[in-house]
N, C-alpha and C positions, 0 to 999 in steps of 0.2 A: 261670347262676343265673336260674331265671325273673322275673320283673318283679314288684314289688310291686304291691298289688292300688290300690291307690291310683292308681297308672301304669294299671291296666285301665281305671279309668273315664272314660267321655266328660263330666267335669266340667262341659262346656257347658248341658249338660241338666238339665231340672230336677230335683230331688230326688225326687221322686215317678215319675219318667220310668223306666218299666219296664225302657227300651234303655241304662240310663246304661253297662254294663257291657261289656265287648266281647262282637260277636256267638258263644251258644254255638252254633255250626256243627255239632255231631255233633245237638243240640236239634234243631235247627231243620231238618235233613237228615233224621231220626224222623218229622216232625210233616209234611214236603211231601218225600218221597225222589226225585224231581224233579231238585231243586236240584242234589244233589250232582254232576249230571255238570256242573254251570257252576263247580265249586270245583277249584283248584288252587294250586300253591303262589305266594306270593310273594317280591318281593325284599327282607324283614327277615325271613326263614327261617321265617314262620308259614304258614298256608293261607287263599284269603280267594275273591273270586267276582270275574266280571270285570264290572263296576260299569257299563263302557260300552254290554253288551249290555241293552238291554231286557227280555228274554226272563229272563236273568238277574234282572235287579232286578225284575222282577212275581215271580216264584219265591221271590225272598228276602222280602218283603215280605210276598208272602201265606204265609210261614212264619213270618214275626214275628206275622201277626194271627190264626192258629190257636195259639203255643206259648204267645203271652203274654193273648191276647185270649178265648179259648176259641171263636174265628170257626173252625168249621171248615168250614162253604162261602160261600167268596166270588169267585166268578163275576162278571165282564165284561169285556168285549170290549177284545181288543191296542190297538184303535187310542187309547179313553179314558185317560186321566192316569192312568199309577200312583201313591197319593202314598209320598213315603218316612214310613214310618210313626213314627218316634222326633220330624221334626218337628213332624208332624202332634199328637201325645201332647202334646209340649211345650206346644200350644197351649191345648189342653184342660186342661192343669194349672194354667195361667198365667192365665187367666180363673178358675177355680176359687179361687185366690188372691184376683183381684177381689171375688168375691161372697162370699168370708170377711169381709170387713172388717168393724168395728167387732164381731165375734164372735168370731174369733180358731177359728172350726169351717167347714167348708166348708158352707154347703147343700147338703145329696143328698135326690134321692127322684125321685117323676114330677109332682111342685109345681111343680119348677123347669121351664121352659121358654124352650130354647134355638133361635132362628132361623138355619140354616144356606144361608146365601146363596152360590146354585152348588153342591148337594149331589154333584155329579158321579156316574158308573155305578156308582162305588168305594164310595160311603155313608162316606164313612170315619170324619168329623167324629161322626156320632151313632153309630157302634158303638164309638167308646172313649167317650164321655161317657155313655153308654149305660151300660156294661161298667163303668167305673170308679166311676161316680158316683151312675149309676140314675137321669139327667135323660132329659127329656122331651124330644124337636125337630120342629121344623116345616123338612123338608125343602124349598130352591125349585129351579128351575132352568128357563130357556130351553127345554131340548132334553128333547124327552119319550122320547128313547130313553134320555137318563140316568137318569129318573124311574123307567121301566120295571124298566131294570137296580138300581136300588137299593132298590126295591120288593121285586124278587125276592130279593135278600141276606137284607131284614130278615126277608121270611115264612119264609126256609129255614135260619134261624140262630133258635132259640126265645128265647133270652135277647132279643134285638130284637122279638120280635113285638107288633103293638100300641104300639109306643115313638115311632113316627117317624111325623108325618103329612104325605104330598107335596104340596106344591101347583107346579104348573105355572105359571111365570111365559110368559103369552102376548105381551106388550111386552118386545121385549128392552132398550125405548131406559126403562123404568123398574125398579127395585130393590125398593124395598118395595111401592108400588102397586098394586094387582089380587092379590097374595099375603096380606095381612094383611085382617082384617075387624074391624069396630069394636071384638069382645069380645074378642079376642086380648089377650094381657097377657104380654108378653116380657122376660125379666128379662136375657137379653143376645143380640146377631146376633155371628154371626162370619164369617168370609169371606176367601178366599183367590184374591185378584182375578187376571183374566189379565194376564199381566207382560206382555207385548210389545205394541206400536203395529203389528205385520206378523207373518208368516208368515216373511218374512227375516229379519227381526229375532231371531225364535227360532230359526230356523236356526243363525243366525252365534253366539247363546250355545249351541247345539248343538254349536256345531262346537269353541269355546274351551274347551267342559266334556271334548269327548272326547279333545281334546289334552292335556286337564291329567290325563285320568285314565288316557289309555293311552300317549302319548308320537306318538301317530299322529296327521297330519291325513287327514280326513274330507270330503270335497268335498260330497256332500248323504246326512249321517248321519240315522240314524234319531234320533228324540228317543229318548232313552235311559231315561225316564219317560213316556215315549209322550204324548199327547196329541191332539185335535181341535180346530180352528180354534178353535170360544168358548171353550175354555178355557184358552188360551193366549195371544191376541190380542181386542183392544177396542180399537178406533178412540179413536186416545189413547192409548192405552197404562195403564198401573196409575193413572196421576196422575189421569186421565179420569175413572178409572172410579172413583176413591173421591173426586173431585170430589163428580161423582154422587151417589154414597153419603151424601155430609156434606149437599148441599141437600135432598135428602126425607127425609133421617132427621127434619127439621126438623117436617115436615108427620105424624110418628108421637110427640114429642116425652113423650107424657103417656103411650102406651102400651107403649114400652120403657125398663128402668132403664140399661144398658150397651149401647151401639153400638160394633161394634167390628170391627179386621180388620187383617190382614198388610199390611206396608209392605216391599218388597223391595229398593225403590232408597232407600237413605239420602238423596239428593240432592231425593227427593219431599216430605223431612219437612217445607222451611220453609215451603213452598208450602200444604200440609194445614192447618199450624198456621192459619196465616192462614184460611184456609176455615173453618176449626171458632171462630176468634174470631169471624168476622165475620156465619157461624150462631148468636152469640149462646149457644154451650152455656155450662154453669156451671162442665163442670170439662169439661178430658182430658189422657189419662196418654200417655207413651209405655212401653210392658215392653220391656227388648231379650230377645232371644232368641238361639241360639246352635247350630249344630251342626256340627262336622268345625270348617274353615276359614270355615263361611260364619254371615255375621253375618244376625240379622232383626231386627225387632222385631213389637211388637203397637199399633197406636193405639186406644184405645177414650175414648167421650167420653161425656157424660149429658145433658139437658137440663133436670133433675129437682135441685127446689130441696132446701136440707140437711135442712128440714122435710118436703118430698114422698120424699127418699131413707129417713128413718129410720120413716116410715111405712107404703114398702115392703117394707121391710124387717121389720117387726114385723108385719105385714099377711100377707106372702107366704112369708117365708124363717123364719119361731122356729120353727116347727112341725117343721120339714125340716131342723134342725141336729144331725145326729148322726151326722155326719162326723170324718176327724179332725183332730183341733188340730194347727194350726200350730206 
């Protein structure tokens, strides 16, 4: 008897999350035919892809963001971060949620303006907010080979064109600094910080991810999501780097409504909390987050008094409310 459809969903995911369904693999082999030679069977008698190789997971990924996205060239380089695209979505949804509030309608249009801190070669954060919402973003990043690379996606994907503007972060030891300019007006940053303090460090969750997903140890495995040293590593590690984050958001305070960004290591929360109190912000949420076995959340905070939020909000966001309800 096949499975009820209820059993197909990845419940984890948000409601609005394209991927909540199990992957349709005959779709998705249509849309990148590629893939298919990485699909074989597995051991609960279905067919699924082997999730360790890389090669694979860029293949499936960019078949997710051609079937569901209508991305049908997204080009860059093995060595860059593949992200897996369902979490990536989740994210996108889940600030979306944010900036519904007290409207109970999403804000969409190119009004809203999203700051994507670390846009990576992939672009990925603004061709779904892009794609799903029709916001605006201010791509950054350290590495101008990822600037280049995600440049190139937006001009040769029409729906993107015009949507994302790059700015080249030249200071890698600043975050918002030399990227923002006095007339900017940001209604939220997002940000998907490097997890590991080493090279080792990512390694060895390299090595515990391919054991858990093939049975096999891996002495020096490929990252299986690929990546380049900034985007996986920061002296410090995540905790470091949205240290970081929480003291200059401080010195942007009146030009952005939501700061915001992925927390990976639940053991980094108390330590943030602290940091965001002691930045004097007015409010900040934690969103969890969810996908397969692995748990996230989202931290986002304001510095923006309840009279300066409902005046952005009447200011920037009535116009661009016809989204849909919650």
């Amino acid at each position: 008897m096949p499975p009820k459809k209820k059993e197909q969903l990845k419940t984890r995911l948000h409601p609005r999350n394209k991927n909540r369904e199990r992957y349709n693999l005959k779709a998705l082999i249509s849309a990148i035919p590629e893939l298919e030679k990485h699909v074989s069977p597995n051991s609960f008698g279905g067919i699924s892809i082997n999730f360790s190789n890389p090669i694979a997971v860029k293949l499936l990924n960019k078949a997710l963001i051609n079937h569901y996205y209508g991305i049908l060239k997204w080009e860059f380089p093995d060595e860059n971060l593949c992200p897996p695209i369902p979490g990536r979505a989740d994210y996108i949804h889940h600030i979306a949620d944010l900036l519904s509030e007290d409207y109970n309608k999403i804000p969409m249009g190119n009004k809203i303006t999203c700051l994507d801190i670390g846009v990576g070669a992939s672009c990925i954060y603004p061709i779904i907010g892009v794609t799903e919402y029709g916001w605006r973003f201010i791509g950054t990043d350290i590495d101008s080979k990822s600037i280049v690379s995600a440049r190139h996606i937006s001009n040769a994907n029409e729906s993107l064109k015009g949507k994302v503007d790059y700015r080249l972060q030249k200071d890698p030891t600043h975050i918002f600094e030399g990227v923002l300019n006095k007339e900017d007006k940001i209604d939220i940053t997002l940000c998907n910080p490097p997890f590991h303090a080493s090279m080792e460090e990512a390694q060895k969750g390299t090595r515990r991810k391919i054991k858990n997903l093939s049975g096999k140890k891996a002495k020096n495995p490929a990252l299986n999501f690929s990546g380049v040293n900034n985007e996986l590593v920061y002296d410090g590690g995540e905790y470091q780097f949205i240290e970081n984050m929480v003291k200059e958001s401080a010195q942007f305070s009146k030009s952005c409504f939501w700061f915001s960004t992925l927390v990976s290591k639940e053991s980094n929360l108390k330590g943030i909390y602290k940091r965001l109190k002691n930045a004097e912000t007015t409010e900040f949420r934690t969103i969890p987050m969810g996908t397969g076995n692995k748990s996230s959340r989202i931290v986002a905070w304001t510095f923006l008094s309840k009279e300066e939020q409902a005046n952005w909000r009447e200011t920037r966001w009535k116009s661009q409310l016809t989204g849909n309800s919650l």
